[in-house]
LOTOR-839599 format. One record per residue (C-alpha): residue number from 1; residue in one letter; x, y, z. Coordinates in Angstrom, 2 decimals. Layout:
N
{NUM, "A", {X, Y, Z}} ...
END
This chain:
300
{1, "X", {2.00, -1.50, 13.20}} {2, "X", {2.65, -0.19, 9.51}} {3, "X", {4.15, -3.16, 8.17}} {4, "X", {3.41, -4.87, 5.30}} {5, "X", {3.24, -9.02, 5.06}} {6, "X", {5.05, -10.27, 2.29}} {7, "X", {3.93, -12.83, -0.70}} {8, "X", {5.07, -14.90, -3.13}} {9, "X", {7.38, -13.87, -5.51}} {10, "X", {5.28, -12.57, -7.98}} {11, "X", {2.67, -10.73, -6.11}} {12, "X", {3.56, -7.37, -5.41}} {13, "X", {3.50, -6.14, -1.88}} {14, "X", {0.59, -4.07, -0.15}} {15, "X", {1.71, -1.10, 1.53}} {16, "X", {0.84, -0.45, 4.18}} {17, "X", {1.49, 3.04, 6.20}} {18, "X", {0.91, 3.92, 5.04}} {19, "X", {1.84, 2.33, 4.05}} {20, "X", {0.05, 0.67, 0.43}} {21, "X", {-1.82, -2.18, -1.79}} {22, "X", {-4.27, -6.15, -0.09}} {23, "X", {-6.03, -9.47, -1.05}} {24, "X", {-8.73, -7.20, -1.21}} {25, "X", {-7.23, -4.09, -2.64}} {26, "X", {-8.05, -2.69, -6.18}} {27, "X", {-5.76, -0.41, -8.16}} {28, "X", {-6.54, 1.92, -10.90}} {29, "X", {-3.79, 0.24, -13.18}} {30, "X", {-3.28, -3.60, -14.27}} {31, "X", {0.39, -5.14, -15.69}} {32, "X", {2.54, -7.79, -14.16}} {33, "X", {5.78, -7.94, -12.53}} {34, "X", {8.38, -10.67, -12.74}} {35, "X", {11.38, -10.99, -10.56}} {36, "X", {10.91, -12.94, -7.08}} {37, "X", {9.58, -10.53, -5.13}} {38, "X", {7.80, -10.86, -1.78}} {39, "X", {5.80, -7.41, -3.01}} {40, "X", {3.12, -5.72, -2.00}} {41, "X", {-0.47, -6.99, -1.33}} {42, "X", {-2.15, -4.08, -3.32}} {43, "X", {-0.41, -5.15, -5.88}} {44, "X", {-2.53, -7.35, -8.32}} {45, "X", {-5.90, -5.91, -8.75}} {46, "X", {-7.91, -8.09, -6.68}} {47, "X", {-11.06, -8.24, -4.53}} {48, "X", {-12.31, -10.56, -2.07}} {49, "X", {-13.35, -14.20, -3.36}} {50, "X", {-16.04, -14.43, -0.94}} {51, "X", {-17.86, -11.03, -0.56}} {52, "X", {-21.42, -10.27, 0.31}} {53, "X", {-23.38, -7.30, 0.49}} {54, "X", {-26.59, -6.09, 0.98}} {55, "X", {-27.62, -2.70, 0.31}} {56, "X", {-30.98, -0.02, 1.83}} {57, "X", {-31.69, 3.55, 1.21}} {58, "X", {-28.66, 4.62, 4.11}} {59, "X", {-26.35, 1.98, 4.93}} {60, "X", {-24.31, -1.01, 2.35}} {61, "X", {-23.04, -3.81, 4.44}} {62, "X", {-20.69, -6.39, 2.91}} {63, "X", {-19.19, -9.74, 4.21}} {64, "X", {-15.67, -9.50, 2.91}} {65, "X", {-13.11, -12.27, 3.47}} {66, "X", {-10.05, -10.65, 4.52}} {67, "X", {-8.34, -8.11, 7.24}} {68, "X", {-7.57, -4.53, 6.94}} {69, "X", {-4.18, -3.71, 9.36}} {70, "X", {-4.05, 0.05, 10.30}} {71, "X", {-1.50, 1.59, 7.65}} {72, "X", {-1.41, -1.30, 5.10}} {73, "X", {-3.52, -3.23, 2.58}} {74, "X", {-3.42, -6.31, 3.94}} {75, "X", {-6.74, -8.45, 4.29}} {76, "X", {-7.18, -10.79, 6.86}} {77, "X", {-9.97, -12.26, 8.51}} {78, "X", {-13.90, -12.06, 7.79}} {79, "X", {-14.77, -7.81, 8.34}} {80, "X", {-18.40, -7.35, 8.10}} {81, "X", {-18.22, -3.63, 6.14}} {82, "X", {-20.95, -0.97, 6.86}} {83, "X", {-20.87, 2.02, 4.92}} {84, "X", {-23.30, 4.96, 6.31}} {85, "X", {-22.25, 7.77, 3.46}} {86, "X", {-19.89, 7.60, 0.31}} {87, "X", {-16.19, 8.30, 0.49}} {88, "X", {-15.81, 9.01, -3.22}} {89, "X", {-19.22, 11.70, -3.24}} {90, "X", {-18.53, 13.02, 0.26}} {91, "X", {-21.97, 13.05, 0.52}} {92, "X", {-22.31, 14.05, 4.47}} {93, "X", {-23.82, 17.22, 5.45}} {94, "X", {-22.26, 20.81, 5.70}} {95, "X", {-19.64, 20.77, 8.11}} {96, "X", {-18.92, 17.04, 8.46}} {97, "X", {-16.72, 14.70, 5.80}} {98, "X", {-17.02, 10.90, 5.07}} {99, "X", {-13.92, 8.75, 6.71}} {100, "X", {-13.04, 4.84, 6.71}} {101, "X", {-12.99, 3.93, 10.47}} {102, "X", {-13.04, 0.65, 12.39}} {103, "X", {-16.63, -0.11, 13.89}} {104, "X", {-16.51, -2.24, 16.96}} {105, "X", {-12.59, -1.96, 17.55}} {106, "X", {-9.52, -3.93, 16.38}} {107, "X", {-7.30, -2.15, 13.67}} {108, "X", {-9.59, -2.96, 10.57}} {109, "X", {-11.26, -0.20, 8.82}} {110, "X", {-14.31, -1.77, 8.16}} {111, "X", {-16.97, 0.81, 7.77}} {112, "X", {-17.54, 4.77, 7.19}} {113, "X", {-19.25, 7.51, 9.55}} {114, "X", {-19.84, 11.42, 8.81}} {115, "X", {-16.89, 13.25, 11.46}} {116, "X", {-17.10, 16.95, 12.18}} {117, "X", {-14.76, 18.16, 10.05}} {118, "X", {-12.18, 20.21, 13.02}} {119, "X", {-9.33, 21.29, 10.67}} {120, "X", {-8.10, 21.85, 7.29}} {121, "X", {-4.96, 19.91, 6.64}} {122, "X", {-4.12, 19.54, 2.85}} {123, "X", {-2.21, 16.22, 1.50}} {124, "X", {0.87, 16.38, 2.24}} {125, "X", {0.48, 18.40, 5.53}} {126, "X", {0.90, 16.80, 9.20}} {127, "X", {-2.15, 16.00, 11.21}} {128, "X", {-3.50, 14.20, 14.30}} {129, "X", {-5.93, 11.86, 15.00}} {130, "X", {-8.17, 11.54, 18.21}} {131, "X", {-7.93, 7.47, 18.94}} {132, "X", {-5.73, 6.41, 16.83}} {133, "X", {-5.09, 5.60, 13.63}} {134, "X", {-8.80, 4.02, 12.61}} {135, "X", {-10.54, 6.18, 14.52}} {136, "X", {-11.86, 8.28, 11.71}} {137, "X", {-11.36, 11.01, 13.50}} {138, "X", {-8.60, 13.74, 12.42}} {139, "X", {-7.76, 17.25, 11.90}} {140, "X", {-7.54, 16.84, 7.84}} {141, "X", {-9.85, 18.76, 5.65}} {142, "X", {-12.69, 17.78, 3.26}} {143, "X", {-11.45, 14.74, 0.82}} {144, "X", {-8.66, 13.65, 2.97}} {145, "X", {-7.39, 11.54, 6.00}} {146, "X", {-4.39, 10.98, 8.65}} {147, "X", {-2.94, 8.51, 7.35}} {148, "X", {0.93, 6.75, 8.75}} {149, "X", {-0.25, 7.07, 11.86}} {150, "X", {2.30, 6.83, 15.03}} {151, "X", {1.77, 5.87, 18.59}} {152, "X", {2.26, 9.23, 19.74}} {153, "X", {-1.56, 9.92, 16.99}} {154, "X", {0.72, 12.05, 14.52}} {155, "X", {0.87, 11.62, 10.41}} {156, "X", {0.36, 13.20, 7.39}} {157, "X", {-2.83, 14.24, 5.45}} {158, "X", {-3.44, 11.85, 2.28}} {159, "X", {-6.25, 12.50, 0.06}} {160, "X", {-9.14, 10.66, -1.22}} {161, "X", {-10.11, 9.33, -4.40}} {162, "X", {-12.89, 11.24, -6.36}} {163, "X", {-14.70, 9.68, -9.10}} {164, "X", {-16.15, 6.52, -8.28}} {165, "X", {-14.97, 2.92, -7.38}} {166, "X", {-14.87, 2.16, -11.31}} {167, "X", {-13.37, 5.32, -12.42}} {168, "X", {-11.42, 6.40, -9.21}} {169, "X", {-10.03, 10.14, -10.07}} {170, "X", {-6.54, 11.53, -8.40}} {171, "X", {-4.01, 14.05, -8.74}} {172, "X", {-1.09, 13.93, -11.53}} {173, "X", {1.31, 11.50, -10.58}} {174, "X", {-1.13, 9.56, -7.88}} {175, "X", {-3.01, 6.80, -8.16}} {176, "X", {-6.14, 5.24, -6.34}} {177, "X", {-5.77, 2.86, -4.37}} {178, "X", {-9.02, 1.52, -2.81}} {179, "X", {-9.12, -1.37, 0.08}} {180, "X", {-11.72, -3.06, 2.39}} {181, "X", {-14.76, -3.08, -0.27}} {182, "X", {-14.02, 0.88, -0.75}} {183, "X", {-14.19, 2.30, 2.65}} {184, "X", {-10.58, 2.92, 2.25}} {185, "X", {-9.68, 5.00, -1.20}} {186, "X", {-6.22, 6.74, -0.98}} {187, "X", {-4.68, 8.91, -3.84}} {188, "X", {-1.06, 7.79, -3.15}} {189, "X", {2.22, 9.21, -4.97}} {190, "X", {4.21, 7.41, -7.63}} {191, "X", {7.78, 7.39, -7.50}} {192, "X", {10.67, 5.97, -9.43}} {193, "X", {12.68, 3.19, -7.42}} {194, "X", {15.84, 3.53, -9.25}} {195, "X", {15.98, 7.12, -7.69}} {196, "X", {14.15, 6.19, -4.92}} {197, "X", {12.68, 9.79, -4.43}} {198, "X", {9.60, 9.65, -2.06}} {199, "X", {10.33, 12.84, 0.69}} {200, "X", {12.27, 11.99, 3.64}} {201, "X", {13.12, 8.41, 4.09}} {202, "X", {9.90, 7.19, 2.46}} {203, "X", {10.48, 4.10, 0.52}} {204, "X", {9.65, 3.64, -2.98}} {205, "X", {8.44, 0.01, -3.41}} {206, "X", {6.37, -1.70, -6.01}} {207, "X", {2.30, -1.80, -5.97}} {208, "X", {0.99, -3.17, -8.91}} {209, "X", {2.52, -2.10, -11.85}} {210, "X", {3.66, 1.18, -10.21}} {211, "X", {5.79, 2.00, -7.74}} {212, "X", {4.17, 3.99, -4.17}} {213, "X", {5.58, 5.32, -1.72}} {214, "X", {5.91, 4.03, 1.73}} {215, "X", {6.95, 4.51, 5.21}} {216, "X", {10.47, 2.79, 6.15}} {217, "X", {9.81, 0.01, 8.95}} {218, "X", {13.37, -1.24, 8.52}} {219, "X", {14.80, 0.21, 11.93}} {220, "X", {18.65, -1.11, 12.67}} {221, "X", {17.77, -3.96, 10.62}} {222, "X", {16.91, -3.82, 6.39}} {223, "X", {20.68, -4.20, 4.72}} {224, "X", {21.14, -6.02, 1.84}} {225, "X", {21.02, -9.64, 2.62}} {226, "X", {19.15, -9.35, 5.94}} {227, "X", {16.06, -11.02, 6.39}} {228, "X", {12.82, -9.04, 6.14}} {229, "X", {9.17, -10.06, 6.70}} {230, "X", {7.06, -7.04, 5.09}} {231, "X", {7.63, -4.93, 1.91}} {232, "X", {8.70, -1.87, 3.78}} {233, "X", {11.28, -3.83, 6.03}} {234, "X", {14.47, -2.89, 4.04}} {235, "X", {16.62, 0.48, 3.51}} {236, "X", {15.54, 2.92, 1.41}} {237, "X", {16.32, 1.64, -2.80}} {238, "X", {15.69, -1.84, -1.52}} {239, "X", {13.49, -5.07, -1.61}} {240, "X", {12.21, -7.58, 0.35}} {241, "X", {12.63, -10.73, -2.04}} {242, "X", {11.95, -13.94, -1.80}} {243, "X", {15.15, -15.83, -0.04}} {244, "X", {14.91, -18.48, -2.59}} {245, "X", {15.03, -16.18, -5.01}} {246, "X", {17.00, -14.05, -3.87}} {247, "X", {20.57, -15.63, -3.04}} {248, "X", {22.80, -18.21, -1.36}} {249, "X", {23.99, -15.24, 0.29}} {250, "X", {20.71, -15.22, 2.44}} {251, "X", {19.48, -17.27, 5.64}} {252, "X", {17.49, -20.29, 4.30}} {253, "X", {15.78, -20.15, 6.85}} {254, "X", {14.22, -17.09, 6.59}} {255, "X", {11.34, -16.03, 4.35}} {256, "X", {12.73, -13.02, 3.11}} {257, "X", {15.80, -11.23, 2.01}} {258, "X", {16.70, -7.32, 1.55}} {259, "X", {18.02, -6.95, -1.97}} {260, "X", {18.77, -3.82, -4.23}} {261, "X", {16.79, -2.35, -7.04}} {262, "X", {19.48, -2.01, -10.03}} {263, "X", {19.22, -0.12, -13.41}} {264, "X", {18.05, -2.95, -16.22}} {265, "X", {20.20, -4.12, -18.09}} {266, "X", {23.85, -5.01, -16.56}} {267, "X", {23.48, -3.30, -13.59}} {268, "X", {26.32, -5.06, -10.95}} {269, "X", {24.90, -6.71, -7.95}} {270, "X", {26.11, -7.53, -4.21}} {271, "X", {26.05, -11.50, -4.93}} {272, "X", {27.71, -13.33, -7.18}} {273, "X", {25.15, -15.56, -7.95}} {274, "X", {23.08, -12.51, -9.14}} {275, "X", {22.37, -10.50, -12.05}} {276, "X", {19.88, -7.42, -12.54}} {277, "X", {16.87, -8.83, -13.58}} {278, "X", {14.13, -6.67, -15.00}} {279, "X", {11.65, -6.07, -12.60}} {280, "X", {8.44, -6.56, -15.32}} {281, "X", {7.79, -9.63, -17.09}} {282, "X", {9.22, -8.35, -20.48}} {283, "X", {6.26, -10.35, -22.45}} {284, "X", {3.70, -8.13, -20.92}} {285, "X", {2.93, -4.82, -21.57}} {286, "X", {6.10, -2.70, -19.05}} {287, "X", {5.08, 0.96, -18.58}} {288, "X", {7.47, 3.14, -20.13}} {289, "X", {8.86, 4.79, -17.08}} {290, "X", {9.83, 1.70, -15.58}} {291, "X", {11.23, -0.06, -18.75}} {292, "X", {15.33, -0.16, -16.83}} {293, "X", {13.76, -0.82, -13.79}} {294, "X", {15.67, -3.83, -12.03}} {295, "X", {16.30, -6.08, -9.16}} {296, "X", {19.38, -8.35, -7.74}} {297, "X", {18.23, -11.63, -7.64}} {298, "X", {19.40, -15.30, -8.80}} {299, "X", {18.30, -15.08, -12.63}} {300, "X", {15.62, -17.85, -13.60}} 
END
C-alpha cells in the first residue's frame, strides 16, 4: 500500500508513495507547524531513539527501531539495516548503481545492494520494477529509483540525494528526504498547497516545514468531512486533520477528518465552527512562501 498513517495534530505526516516523510525520517529543513493536523511522519526531523550500528571495511549494519512501508516514511518495527555500498557516493562498480531494497522480504527497505543498471529512466520518467516495489531492482538510470510503485510493478523515476547524509544535495525546488538510517534518500518536489500543483492528481501535503508531493490514496472516499486514516487519504487541496480538531461536523468516532487548505487570513470555511487557521505556528520562524498558507479547523 502507499498510504500514509496519520499522527497527532502537530506532527506532520510522512508520505508515503510515494508517497513522503517517518519516525525515522530526516529532512533537509527544520520549522514547526501548528494547526491540528494528522500530518506526515517525515515531517519533524527525527531519527530512531534506539539505533545501533556497527560498521567494517564493506558492510554498516544498524538496529533501528521502526518500520519502513513500501511508498511511505513510516517506521515500524525493529529493521536490522545492512548497507553493502553508499547511496549518496554511488560507489558500485561500472555498470551497476546503489538501491535501497528489502533484505529477507516484507515491504521494509532495510538495506542496499549494487543492481545492474538495465535502463536509463530520468526523474520524472515512468519505469518498472522486477519484484515489486522494494525489490531494488528497476529500469531507472544512475542516481535514481522506481518509486509509487503499483501492483501491476509500474511508477515513476525519482532521484537520489547527492551530497551526504549531513549535507544531502538536490535539484532546485526538491528537497532530501532520507528514511530507514539512509538507505532510502529521495529528492522529492515542493509544491504550494494553496494551488495544489503537483502533476496529475498528485497531492500536495505538508512534510516538515514544506509541502511534497504525493500520490492520491483517497479513491471514492476523501471529501471534506469524511474520515481519513493516512495523509494522502483526502481529495486533492485537502487534509487529513485531526477529528477533534477538526469539527463537530465530523464522526467522533473516527480518527481523522478531510478538511480544506484555505488562503491565511479570512479565508471562508465549510463549517461553521471553523475559521482558516494558519498552518505554521506564527511564533516560529514560517518560510516565506508559505506565510498565507491555511487550514479549516476549530480555532484554538
Amino acid at each position: 500500500m502507499r498510504n500514509t498513517l496519520i499522527f497527532p495534530l502537530t506532527a506532520l505526516l510522512a508520505c508515503g508513495p510515494v508517497t513522503a516523510p517517518p519516525e525515522d525520517a530526516t529532512t533537509t529543513t527544520t520549522a514547526t507547524s501548528e494547526p491540528g493536523t494528522t500530518t506526515t511522519a517525515s515531517a519533524p526531523t527525527t531519527t530512531s531513539p534506539e539505533s545501533t550500528s556497527t560498521s567494517s571495511d564493506a558492510t554498516t549494519t544498524t538496529t533501528a527501531t521502526g518500520t519502513t512501508h513500501a511508498n511511505d516514511f513510516i517506521i515500524q518495527g525493529d529493521i536490522l539495516i545492512r548497507e553493502d555500498c553508499n547511496v549518496f557516493t554511488q560507489n558500485c562498480p561500472r555498470g551497476q548503481k546503489c538501491a535501497a531494497w528489502a533484505e529477507g522480504g516484507g515491504g521494509a527497505w532495510n538495506a542496499t545492494k549494487c543492481v545492474d543498471i538495465t535502463g536509463d529512466g530520468a526523474p520524472g520518467d515512468p519505469c518498472a520494477t522486477q519484484g515489486g516495489g522494494v525489490s531494488g531492482m528497476d529500469d531507472c538510470g544512475l542516481g535514481s529509483m522506481c518509486w509509487d510503485v503499483d501492483e501491476n510493478n509500474q511508477g515513476t523515476c525519482v532521484g537520489l540525494c547527492t551530497g551526504t547524509p549531513a549535507e544531502p544535495m538536490c535539484p532546485p525546488m526538491f528537497k532530501c528526504y532520507i528514511s530507514s538510517e539512509g538507505v532510502l534518500n529521495l529528492c522529492i518536489p515542493t509544491c504550494d498547497p494553496l494551488l495544489q500543483d503537483c502533476p496529475g492528481t498528485e497531492l500536495c501535503i505538508p512534510n516538515a516545514d514544506e509541502f511534497i508531493c504525493v500520490s492520491d490514496d483517497s479513491g471514492d472516499a476523501g471529501q471534506t468531512n469524511d474520515p481519513c486514516e493516512f495523509a494522502n487519504s483526502c481529495d486533492k487541496g485537502l487534509l487529513c486533520l485531526n477529528t477533534a480538531a477538526a469539527s463537530i461536523a465530523c464522526d467522533p468516532q473516527i480518527i481523522g477528518c478531510c478538511q480544506p487548505f484555505c488562503k491565511f487570513p479570512g479565508a471562508p470555511c465549510p463549517n461553521p465552527d471553523q475559521q482558516c487557521v494558519q498552518w505554521y505556528d506564527p511564533m516560529m520562524p514560517i518560510p516565506p512562501e508559505y506565510q498565507d498558507v491555511g487550514v479549516c479547523a476549530i480555532p484554538l
